[in-house]
N, C-alpha and C positions, 0 to 999 in steps of 0.2 A: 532402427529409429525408435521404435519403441521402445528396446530395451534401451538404450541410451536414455529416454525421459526418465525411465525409471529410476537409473543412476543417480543421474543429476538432480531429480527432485528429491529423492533421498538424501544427496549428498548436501541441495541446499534447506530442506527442513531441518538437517541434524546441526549444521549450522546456525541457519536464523533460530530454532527454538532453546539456542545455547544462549545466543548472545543477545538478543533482540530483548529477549526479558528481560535480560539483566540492566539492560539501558533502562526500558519499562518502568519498573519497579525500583531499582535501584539507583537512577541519574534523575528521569523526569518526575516521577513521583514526589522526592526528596528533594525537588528544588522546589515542586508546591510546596511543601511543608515547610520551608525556608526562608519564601519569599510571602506566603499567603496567601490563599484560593482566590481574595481580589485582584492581584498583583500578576497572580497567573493568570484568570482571568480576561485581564488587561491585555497580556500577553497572548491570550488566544483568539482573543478580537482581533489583535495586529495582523497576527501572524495570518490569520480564516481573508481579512480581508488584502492581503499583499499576493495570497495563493489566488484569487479570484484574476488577477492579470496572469496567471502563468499560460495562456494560450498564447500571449504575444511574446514570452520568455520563450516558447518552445510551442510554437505551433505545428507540432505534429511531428516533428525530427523527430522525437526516440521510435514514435512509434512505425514513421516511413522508414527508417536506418533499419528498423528492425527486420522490416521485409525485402529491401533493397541488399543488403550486402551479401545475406547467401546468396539470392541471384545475381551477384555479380563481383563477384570474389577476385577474380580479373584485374577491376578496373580499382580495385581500394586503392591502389599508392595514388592515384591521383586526384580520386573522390574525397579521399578524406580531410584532407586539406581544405576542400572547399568548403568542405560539411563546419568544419574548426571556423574558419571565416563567417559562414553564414551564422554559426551563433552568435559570434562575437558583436556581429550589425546588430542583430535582437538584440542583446544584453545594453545596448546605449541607446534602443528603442522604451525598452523596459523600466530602466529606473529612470530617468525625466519624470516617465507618464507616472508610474505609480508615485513618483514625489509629489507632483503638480495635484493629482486627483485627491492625493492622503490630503495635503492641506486644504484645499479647497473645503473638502467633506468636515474637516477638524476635526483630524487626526492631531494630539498634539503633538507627541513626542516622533517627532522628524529620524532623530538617529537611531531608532527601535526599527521604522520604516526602511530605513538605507538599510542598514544590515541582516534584516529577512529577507530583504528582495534580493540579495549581494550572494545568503547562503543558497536562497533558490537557482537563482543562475550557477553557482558551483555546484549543487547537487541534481541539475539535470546535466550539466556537463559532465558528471562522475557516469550519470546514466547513459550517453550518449556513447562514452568509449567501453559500459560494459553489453551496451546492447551490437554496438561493433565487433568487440571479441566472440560473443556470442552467435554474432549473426557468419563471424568466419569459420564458423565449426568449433571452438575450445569451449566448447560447455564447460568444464569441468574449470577452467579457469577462472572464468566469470561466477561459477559458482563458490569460488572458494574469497572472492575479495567483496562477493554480495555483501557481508557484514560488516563489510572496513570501515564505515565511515560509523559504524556502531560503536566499533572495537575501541576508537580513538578517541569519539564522546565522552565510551567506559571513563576510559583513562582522564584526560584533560578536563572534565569539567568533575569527574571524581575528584580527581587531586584538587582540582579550584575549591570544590566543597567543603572538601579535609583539612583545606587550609587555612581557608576564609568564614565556611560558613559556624562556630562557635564562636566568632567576633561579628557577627553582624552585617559583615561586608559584601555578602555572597546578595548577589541582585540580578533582575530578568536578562540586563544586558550584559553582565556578565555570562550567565547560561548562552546568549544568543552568538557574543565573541566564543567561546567554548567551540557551540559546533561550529562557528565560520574555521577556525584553523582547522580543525576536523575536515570539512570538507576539501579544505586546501591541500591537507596533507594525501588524503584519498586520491584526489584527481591526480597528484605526481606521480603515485604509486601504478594508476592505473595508467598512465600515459606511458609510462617507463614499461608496463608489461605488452603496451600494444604497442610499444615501438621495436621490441624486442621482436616481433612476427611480423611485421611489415615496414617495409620502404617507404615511408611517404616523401613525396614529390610535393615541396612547396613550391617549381617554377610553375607547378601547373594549375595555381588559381586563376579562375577566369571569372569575370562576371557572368557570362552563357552561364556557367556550371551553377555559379551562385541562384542565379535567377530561375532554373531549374529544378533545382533544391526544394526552393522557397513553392515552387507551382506545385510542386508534387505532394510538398505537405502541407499543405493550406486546404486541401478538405476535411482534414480531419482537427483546424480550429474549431470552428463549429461545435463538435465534439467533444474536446476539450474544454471548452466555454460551456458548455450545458452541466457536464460532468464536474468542473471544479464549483459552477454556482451552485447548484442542488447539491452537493457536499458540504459546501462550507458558509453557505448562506446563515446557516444555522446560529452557529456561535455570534456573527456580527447582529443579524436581529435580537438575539436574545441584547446585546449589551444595547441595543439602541431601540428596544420597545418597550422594555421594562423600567423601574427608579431604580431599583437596585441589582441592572445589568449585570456590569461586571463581576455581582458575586455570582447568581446563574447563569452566566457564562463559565464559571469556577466550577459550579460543582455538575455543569454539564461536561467540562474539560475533564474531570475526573473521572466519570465514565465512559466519554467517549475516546481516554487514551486504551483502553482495554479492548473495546472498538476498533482502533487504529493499527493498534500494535497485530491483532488477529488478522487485520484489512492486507497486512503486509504480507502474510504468510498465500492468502490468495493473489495478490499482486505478483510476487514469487513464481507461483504457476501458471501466470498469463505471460510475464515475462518472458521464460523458458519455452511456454507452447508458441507463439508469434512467431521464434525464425523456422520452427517445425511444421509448421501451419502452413507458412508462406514458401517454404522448402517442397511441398506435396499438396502446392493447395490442387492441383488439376486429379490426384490417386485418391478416389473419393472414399476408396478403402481403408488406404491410411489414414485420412481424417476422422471415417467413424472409429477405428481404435484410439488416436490419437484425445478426442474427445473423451471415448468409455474411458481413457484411464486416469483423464483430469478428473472428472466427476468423481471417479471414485475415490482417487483420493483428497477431493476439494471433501466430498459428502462426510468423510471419516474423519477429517480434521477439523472441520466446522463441527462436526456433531461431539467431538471431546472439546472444545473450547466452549461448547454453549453448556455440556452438562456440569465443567467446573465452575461455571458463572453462576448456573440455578442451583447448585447445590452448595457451594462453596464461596460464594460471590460476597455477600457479607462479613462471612469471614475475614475475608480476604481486603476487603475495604478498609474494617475496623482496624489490620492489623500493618496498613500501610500509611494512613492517613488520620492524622493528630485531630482533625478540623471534622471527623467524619461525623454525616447526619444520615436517617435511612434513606432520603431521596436520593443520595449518592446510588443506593441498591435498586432502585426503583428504576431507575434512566440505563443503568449500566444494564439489566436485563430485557428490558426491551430494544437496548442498540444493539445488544449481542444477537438476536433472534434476527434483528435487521443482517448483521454478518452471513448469516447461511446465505439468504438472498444476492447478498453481491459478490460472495465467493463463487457459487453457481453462475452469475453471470460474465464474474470471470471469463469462463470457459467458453461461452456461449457469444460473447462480445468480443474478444481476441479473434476466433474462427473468421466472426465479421469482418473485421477489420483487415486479417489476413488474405480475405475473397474480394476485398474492397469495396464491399458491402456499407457504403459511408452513408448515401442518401437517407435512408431509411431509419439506418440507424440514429442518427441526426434526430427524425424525428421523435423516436421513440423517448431519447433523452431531453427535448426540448420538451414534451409532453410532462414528462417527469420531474422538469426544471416546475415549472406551470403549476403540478399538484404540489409540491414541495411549499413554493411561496404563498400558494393559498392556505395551505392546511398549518403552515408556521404565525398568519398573522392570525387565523383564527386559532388556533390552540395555545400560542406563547403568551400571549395577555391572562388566558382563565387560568393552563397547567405550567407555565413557567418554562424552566429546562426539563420537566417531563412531557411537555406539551413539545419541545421540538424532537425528544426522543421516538415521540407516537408516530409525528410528521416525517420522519427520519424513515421509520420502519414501512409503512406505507409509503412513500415513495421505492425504498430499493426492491418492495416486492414489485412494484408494478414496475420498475425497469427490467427486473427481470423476466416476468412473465414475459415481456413485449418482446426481449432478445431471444429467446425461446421460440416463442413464432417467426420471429424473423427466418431465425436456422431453419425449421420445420420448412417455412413458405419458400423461402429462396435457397436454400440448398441439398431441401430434400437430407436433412442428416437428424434424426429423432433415436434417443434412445429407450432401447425397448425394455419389457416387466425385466425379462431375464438379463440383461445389463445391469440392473439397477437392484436384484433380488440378496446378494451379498453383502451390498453397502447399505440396504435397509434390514437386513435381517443382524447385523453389527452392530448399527444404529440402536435398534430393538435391546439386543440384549447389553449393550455397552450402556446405556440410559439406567436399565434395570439394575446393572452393577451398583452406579452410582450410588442408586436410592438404597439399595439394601447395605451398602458397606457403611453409611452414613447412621441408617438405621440401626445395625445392629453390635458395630463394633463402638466401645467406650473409652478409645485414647480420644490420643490428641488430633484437631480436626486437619490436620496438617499430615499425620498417619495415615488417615481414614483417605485424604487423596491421593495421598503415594502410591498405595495399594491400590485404588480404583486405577489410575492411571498406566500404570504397570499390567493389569488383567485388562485393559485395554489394549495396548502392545502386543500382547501375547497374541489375543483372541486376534488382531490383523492378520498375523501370520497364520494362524490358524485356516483363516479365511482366502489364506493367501490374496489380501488385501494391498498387503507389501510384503513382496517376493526378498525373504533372505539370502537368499543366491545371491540377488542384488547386491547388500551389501557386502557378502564376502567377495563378490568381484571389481571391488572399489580398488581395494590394492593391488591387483592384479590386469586391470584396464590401466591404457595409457592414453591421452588424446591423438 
């Protein structure tokens, strides 16, 4: 089992850090610059406040499927059918409510609303059948189509770009139509691959089964609803507390996609840890490795994404973004520092989840919802979109501190100096690269990271951080 994470979290870093930037920088970025930091902006208030219902889009299915289906591999041809039903009642739950509430609120553009809330229900439905392939055993599957709906982005709203946007015509809903067929197209690809491994049985929906469903992940709404407010509450205050919103909404979106796009790659490792979690949750041995090797590799990835930010992060601003001002640099370094924090609780909040550990944890993030909205109305009036950067970072340390003791108190699973003495002693000298390659070399600053990043790589293995074995046994493993 361990070596299998090893694998697959390999096999899905080498992937998402291929393709996921190239979306990054190359699709989202370039439609800000396209469309205008206001306009996107706009777009990020839409979108922050359509995510805020995704507990009643999916109240908990990805993350009960995820621990249900390796224990019961058995019963999938007939589960899963009901599971495909049960979304479908949520998805005509979902858009009414978030139409009815957007107007209400005045929200004005109604078909901006329809098709966020249209791609969120396709893109937890894309996650639902890859947390089912996963939770059947094909790591390696689900590993390889994690990017799909990126891949197809690339593609589709590049071309829309390349087509339209030196005439003018390239607009928000454009980019939003862009990913809905994206999505569209992903979910047939992934249905066709888990049709391919299993039977499903549609004589066998029942309502019993549906209603079932629904009981078993309905504690982790809650959850959900704490975790999307205090995420996303952000960007909507920013446009509705300030005069000129939706442009700090803008150039908080500009640092906070650098935030997001990093959010993913720990996302990635909770994903993967959950059906592993919930496969071994009673071998308390497997869970303390289990964990040592999220951490470390959560700790070593988070610590080369924060030190391109603080060394390179300006750069890197000035050389993406037409519109660029320094508080673009300013938000974007203290949301990154927020990253380490929720990549570690990643690890520590998956385990939860996986023990069934809901109550508690509920509170810790209801607690966190609470510091979030207080420290956003007092800091977004004086510092603007740096004021909800601050707010942002102190909330995801104290979520994480809290999930940390949770582990400690209720599971007895704490890791120790010498767990931790390689990914900080990596940490140490991989930081120190940064600065001295910056320092003392006089290309181009685009050089100067190549190189740090590279002597980064290396010294992993070194550390045997990431076991090379690993990947030369990628071609040589079969599911």
């Amino acid at each position: 089992m361990k070596r299998e994470f090893s694998i697959n979290i390999a096999l899905l870093l080498i992937i998402n850090l291929l393709i996921k930037p190239i979306y990054i920088f190359g699709i989202e970025t370039q439609v800000q610059n396209v469309v205008g930091i206001e306009n996107y902006g706009l777009y990020f208030a839409y979108f922050n406040f359509v995510f805020l219902f995704q507990f009643i889009n999916d109240p908990g299915l990805q993350t009960w499927n995820a621990q249900y289906v390796p224990k019961n591999q058995n019963l999938i041809n007939d589960y899963f059918p009901n599971l495909l039903t049960t979304k479908l009642l949520l998805a005509f739950i979902f858009f009414p409510l978030v139409m009815i509430i957007g107007s209400i609120i005045g929200f004005g553009d109604m078909k901006l609303v329809m098709v966020l809330s249209l791609n969120l229900v396709l893109s937890s439905l894309f996650m639902i059948m890859r947390t089912t392939m996963s939770g059947l055993g094909h790591y390696r599957t689900d590993s390889w189509i994690s990017a799909l709906d990126k891949v197809l982005m690339i593609i589709i709203i590049g071309g829309l770009m390349a087509y339209q946007g030196n005439r003018n015509s390239f607009t928000i809903m454009t980019f939003v139509y862009g990913q809905c067929v994206s999505y569209i197209i992903s979910c047939f690809i992934a249905s066709f691959l888990l049709l391919s491994k299993i039977q499903i049985n549609f004589l066998g929906i029942k309502i019993e089964s549906i209603k079932y469903i629904l009981r078993s992940s309905l504690p982790y709404v809650l959850t959900l609803l704490f975790m999307s407010a205090y995420n996303k509450l952000d960007g909507i205050m920013l446009g509705n507390l300030l005069d000129d919103g939706n442009y700090q909404a803008g150039v908080y979106a500009s640092a906070y996609r650098f935030y997001d796009a990093a959010n993913m790659t720990g996302y990635l490792f909770a994903a993967l840890l959950l059906p592993m979690f919930g496969a071994n949750i009673f071998d308390k041995k497997m869970l303390e490795e289990l964990t040592g090797i999220g951490l470390r590799y959560i700790l070593v990835s988070s610590i080369v994404v924060v030190s391109v930010i603080f060394f390179y992060g300006e750069n890197i601003l000035q050389f993406l973004y037409k519109d660029y001002e320094s508080t673009f640099d300013i938000v974007l370094k203290i949301l990154i520092v927020s990253y380490v924090a929720v990549a570690v609780a990643y690890v520590y909040g998956t385990l939860l989840v996986a023990a069934g550990k809901i109550r508690n944890l509920n509170v810790v993030f209801g607690l966190g919802l609470l510091v979030n909205v207080v420290l956003n109305l007092v800091l977004i009036p004086k510092y603007q979109a740096i004021g909800a950067a601050i707010a942002t970072m102190i909330t995801q340390t104290f979520v994480m501190l809290g999930q940390i003791f949770l582990v400690d108190k209720e599971m007895y699973i704490r890791m120790s100096a010498s767990d931790l003495k390689k990914p900080l002693i990596f940490i140490l000298i991989s930081t120190s690269v940064f600065y001295l390659v910056k320092q003392i070399f006089l290309g181009s600053w685009i050089y100067n990271l190549a190189a740090s990043l590279l002597f980064c790589l290396l010294l992993s293995f070194i550390f045997k951080i990431i076991e090379k074995q690993d990947f030369f046994s990628l071609k040589n493993r079969n599911e």
